[in-house]
N, C-alpha and C positions, 0 to 999 in steps of 0.2 A: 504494500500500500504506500504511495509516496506517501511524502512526510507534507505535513503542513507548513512547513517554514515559507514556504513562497506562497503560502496565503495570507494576505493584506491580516493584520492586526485587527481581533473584532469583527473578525466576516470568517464564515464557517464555509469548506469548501462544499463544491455542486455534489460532489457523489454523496454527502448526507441530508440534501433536500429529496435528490433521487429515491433515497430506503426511506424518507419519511415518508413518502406518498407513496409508497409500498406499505406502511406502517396503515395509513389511511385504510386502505384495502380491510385489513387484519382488523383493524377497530370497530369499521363498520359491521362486518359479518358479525363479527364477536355480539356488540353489544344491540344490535339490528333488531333481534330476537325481543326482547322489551318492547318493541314498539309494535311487531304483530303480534305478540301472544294471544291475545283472543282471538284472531280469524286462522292461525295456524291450531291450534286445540280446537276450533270449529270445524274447519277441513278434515283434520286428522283424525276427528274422535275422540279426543282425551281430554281429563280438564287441564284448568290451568295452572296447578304446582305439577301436574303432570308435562305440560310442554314446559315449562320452565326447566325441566331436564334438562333439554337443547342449548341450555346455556351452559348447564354442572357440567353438561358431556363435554362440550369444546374447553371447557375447562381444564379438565381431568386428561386432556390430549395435548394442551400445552404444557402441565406438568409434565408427562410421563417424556413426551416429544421432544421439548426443549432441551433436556440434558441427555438426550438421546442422543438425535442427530447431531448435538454440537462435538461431542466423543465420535462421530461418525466422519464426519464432515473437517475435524482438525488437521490434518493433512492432503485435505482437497483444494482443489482450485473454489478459491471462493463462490467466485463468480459464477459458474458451472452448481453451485448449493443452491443461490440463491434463485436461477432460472428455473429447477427441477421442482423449487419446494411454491413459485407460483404457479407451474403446470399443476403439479398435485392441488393447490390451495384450486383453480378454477377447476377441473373436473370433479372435484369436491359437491361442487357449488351446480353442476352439471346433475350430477348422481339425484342429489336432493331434491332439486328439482321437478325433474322426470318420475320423480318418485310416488306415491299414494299412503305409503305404509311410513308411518309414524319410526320402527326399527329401522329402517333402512336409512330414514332422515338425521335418527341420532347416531348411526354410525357411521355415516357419512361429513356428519358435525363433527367428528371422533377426527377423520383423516382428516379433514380442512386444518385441525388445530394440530395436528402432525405438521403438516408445510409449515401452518406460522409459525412453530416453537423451531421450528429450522430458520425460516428466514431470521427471526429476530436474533438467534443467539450468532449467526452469523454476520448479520447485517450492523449487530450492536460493536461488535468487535470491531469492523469497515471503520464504520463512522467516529468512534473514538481513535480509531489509529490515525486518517485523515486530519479529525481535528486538532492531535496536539494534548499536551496535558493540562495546557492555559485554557482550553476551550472545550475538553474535554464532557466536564456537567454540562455544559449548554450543549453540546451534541447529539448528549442523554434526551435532554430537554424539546429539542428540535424532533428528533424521533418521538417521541413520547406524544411532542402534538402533534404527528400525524395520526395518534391514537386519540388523542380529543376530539380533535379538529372534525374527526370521524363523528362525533357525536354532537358539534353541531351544525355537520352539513350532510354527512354521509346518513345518519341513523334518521334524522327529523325527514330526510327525502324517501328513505327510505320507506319511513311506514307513511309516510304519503301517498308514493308510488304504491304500496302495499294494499290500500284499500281502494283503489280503482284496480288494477291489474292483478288483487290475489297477493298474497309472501311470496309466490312462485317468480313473479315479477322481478324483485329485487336480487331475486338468486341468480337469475338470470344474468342481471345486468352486472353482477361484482364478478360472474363467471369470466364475460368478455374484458371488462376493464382489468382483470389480474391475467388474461393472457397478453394483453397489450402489457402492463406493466413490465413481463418476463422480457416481450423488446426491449422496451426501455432498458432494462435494469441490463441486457447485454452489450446494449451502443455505449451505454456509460459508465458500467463500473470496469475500471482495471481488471488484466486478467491475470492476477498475482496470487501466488500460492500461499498457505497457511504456513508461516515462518516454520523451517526444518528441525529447530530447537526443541519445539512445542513436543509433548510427550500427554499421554494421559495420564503416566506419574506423577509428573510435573501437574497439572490441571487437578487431581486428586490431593498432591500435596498441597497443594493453597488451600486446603478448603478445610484445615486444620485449626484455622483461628477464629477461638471464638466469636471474636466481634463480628466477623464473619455472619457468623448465624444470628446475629442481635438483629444487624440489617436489614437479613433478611428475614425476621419475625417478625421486623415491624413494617415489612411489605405487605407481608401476610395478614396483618391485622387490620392495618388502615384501607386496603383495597377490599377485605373483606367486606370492611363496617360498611363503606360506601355500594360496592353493588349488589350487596346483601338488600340493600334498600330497593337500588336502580331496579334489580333484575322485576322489581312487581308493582315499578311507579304508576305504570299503566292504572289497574285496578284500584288503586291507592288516590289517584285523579279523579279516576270516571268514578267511584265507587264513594267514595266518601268527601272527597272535596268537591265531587258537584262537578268536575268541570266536563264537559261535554268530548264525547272520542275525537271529533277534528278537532279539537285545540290543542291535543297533549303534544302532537308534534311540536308546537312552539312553545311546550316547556320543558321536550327535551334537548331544541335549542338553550334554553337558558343553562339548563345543566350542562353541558356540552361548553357555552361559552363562559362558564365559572372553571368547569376541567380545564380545559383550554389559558387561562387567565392565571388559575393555581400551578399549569407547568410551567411554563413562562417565568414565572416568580420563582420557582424552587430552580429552575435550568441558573436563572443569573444570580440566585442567591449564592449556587454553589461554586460558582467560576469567580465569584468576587473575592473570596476568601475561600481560596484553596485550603491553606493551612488548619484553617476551622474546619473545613468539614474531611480533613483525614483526624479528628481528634486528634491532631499532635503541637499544635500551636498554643500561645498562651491562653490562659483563664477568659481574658480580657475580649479575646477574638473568637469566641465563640458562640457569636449570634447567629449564624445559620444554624448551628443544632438548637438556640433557646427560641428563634422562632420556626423550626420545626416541631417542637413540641408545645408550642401556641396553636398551629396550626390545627396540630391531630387531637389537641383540647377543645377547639373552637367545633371542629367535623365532629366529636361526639355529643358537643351541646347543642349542636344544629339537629342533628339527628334525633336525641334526645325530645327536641321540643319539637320536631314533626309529629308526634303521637299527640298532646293537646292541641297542638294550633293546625293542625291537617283538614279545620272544617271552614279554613276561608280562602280563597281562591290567590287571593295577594300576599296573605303570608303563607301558604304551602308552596307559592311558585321562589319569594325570598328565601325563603330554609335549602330548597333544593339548589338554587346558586349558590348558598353559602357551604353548602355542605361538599361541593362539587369542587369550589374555588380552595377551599381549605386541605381538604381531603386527598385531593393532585399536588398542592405546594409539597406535600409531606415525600413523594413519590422519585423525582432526578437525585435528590440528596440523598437519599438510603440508598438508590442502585449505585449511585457514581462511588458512594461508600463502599457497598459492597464490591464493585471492582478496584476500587484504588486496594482495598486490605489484600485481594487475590494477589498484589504484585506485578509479575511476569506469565501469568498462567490465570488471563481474564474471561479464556472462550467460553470453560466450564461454568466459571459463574455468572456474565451475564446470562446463558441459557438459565439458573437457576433463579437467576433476579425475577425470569418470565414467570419461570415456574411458581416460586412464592408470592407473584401476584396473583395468578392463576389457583393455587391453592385456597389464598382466601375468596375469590370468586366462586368456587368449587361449595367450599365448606361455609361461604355465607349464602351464598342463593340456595343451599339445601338447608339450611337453618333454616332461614326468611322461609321456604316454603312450608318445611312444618309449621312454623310459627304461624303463617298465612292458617291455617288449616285447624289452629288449635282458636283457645276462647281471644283470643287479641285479635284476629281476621283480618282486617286490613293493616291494622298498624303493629302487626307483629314482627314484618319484617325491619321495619324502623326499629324495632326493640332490641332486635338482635343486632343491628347494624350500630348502635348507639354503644353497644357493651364492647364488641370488639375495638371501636374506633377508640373508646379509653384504658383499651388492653395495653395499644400501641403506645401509650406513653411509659408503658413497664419497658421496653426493650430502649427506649429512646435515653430516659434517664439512666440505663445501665451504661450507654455509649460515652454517654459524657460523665460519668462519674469514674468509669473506669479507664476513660481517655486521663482526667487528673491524677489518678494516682499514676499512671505510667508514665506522666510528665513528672510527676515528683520525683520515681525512681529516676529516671532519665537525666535532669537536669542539672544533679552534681557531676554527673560524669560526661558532660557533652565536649570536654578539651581533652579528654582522653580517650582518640581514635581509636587503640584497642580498645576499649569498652563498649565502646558505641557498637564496634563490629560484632560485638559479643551481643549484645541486644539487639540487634538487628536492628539500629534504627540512625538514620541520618542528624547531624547537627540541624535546629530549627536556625535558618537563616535571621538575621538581626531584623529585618526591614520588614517578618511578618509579628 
């Protein structure tokens, strides 16, 4: 991958716009599902914590996928990964289609989310190599809102398109736009192979440190809280807040444009102060992790108070921006974490970054559906999505409380380069 040095200062190069809107593709399908679930559980015959399956299932396929293919794929030609994994993503999208039977659709949601957990865990690796370690978070960030940005133009069109033309419609059309994209994504990304270093020893041994897994718990947690919600906003709208089925699309615009707004915010919180968000920097520099954990405070009181205030139409559409906007800030800063802690051996873990978003997508939208199903009915899933999103403040306060004491051990012995070497850990330059 060349190096970003000959990219202008503050401008991220074209091959990570390229995988964003590849990202786009991946968000839409994923999160699409919310916006027809009642005329896809009508078609198909099941109800609706039963189609909300379709969501657990692509879930449970970018878990297993993602650290799959990326062990799969680490000594391939990048580029060659990421053309196969949007053929699969659009015949996916083909299968289900064509389909009648409810099984076929959720196993064929299963392969879709096989391709993304391929594309991402390799396209996240691209994009961070291109950008540099200056621009790195913002990279994260960039990709990430092609996964928003999905939500508030891909998903609201979506179930637009979805209720004149059938769900079938939109399958349709993400089929053709991801074989096109596979052009795209072969005119313009380099044809550079996965550095010959790389080992799945090496990829296995990073994944050693705990902080490591804090990261990613509190991926897990914060994505759960939030589409543990999303996955049943539908019903949660039409059902109790009154609001009519053609309006939801323009509130899942809003949600979409607070995701959208929250990456944005956490991509250049983390590239401003690098130093702060590797926990290794002073006391003093550590406001990207204290408002990270404002954030995923604020996503649980939003959440929280969607259960009383969900019966006025102006304050359920504010809670879901706020919940949305907060919920995403928490999101570039935990993965850029979790690959800066990996080192030299990042493939394995941004594939697992996907995955622990995808786990709590998995384990909140099947929570939320019990919940939907037990005595809370509509606003259960809110219940559930309010508890995890204040879980995530347990892994976040572990980050930076055990980032301090590693600076305290650190800090008497940072003039003594054998020490340091001993700790594994770099002198903190004076100027952060």
């Amino acid at each position: 991958m060349p190096s970003s040095a000959g990219t202008p200062t503050g401008k991220l190069p074209f091959v990570v716009w390229v995988l964003a809107a590849g990202t786009f593709l991946m968000g839409t399908t994923e999160s699409v599902i919310a916006g027809l679930l009642p005329e896809i559980a009508g078609d198909l015959g099941v109800g609706l914590s039963h189609a909300g399956l379709l969501i657990t299932a692509f879930a449970v396929g970018m878990i297993v996928g993602g650290p799959t293919t990326a062990l799969a794929t680490l000594c391939r030609p990048q580029r060659l990964a990421l053309v196969l994994a949007l053929s699969l993503f659009a015949l996916g999208h083909v299968v289900a289609a064509l389909s009648t039977s409810f099984t076929v659709v959720l196993a064929a949601r299963v392969v879709t989310a096989l391709a993304t957990g391929a594309f991402w865990a390799v396209g996240f690796v691209i994009a961070t190599a291109a950008a540099g370690p200056a621009r790195a978070t913002r990279a994260v960030g960039v990709m990430m809102g092609g996964l928003t940005l999905a939500n508030v133009v891909g998903v609201p069109i979506g179930s637009f398109v979805g209720r004149y033309t059938g769900w079938r419609g939109p399958f349709w059309a993400l089929a053709v736009l991801a074989a096109l994209a596979a052009v795209c994504v072969a005119r313009f990304i380099p044809a550079t192979e996965q550095r010959a270093e790389l080992s799945v020893r090496a990829e296995v041994r990073a994944l050693r440190q705990g902080r490591l897994w804090l990261a990613l718990a509190a991926a897990v947690l914060i994505m759960g809280g939030v589409l543990a919600t999303y996955t049943y906003i539908t019903p949660l709208l039409t059902g109790r807040v009154g609001i009519p089925s053609g309006a939801v699309p323009p509130v899942l615009i809003v949600f979409g444009l607070g995701a959208l707004g929250g990456t944005a915010i956490g991509g250049r919180l983390g590239d401003r102060r690098p130093m702060a968000t590797t926990i290794g920097g002073r006391l003093g520099d550590r406001r990207p992790m204290a408002t990270t954990i404002t954030a995923a405070a604020v996503t649980a009181l939003a959440l929280f108070l969607l259960i009383p205030l969900s019966t006025g139409p102006a304050t359920a559409v504010v809670l879901v921006f706020l919940m949305a906007l907060a919920g995403f800030t928490v999101n570039p800063v935990v993965t850029s974490l979790a690959v800066r802690f990996a080192g030299d051996a990042p493939t394995l873990t941004s594939a697992l970054s996907t995955s622990a978003y995808n786990t709590g997508i998995a384990v909140g939208s099947a929570l939320a559906g019990q919940a939907l199903n037990a005595s809370l009915c509509l606003t259960g899933p809110a219940l559930v999505g309010a508890a995890s999103a204040a879980l995530t403040l347990l892994p976040l306060i572990a980050l930076v409380l055990g980032g301090t004491r590693r600076q305290a051990r650190i800090a008497p012995r940072r003039t003594d380069p054998a020490r340091i070497r001993d700790h594994g850990t770099a002198p903190v330059p004076s100027g952060h």
